[in-house]
C-alpha positions as CSV (number, residue, x, y, z in Angstrom):
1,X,0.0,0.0,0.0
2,X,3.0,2.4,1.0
3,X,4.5,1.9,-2.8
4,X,0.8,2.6,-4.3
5,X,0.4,6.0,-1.9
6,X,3.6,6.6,-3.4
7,X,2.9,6.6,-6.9
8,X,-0.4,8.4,-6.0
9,X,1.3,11.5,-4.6
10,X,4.7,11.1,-6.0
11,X,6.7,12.5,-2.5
12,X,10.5,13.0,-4.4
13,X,11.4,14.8,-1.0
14,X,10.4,11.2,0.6
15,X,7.6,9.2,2.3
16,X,7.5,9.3,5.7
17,X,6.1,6.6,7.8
18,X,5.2,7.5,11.5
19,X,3.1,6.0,14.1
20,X,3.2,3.5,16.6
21,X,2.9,0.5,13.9
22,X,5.9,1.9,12.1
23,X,7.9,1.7,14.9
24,X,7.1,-1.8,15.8
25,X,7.8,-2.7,13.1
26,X,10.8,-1.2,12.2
27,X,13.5,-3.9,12.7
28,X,11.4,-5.8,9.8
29,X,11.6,-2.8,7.7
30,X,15.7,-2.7,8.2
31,X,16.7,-6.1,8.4
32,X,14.1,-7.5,5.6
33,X,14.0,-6.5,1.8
34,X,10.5,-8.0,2.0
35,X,9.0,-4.6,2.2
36,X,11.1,-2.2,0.3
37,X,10.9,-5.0,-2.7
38,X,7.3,-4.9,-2.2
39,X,7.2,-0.9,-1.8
40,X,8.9,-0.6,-5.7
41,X,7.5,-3.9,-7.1
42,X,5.0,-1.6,-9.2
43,X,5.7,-3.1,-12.7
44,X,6.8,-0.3,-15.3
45,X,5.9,2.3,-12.3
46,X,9.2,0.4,-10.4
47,X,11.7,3.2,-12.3
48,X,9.5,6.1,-10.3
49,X,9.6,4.6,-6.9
50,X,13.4,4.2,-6.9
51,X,14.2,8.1,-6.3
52,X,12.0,7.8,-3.8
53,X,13.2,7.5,-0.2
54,X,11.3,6.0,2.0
55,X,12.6,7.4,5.8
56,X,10.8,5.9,9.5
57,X,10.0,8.9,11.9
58,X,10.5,7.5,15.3
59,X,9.5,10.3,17.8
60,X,7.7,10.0,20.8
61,X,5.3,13.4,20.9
62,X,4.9,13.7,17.1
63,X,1.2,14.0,17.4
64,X,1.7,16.6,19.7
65,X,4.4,18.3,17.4
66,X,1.4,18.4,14.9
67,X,-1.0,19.5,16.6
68,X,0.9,22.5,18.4
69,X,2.2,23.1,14.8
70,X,-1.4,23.6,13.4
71,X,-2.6,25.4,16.7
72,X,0.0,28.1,15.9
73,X,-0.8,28.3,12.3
74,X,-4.6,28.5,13.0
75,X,-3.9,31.4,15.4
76,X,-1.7,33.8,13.3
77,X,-4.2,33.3,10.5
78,X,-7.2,34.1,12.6
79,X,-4.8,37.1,14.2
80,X,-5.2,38.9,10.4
81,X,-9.2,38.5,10.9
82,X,-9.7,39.2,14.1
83,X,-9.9,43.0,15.3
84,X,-8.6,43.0,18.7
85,X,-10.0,45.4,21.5
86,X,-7.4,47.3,23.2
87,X,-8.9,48.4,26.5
């Protein structure tokens, strides 16, 4: 499925995997070509998929990361709406 969201959305600055399954399974992922073989087995598609990379994010709070990350964009855009009272 990772190789078809791939061609789908065509990521050249990489795919990122993240969550909790990606990180249980990431000793699979390194030490078996299993899923990187099946990630570029795409038939004449393959060629695309090989500049590709395909990087694990392993961090604890990334949830959090996003969520703060999208708080703070949601406020400064509101901030150019919103008339403030000064009293």
């Amino acid at each position: 499925e990772a190789g078809n969201k791939a061609l789908s959305f065509l990521p050249y600055g990489g795919l990122y995997i993240a969550g909790g399954i990606a990180i249980k399974i990431l000793p699979m992922i390194q030490n078996d070509e299993l899923f990187m073989c099946s990630f570029r087995d795409k038939g004449r598609l393959s060629k695309v998929l090989d500049n590709i990379p395909v990087v694990i994010v392993d961090h604890p709070e990334l949830g959090l990361l996003g969520s703060k990350a999208f708080a703070l964009r949601t406020l400064r855009r509101l901030r150019g709406k919103v008339q403030l009272s000064s009293r």
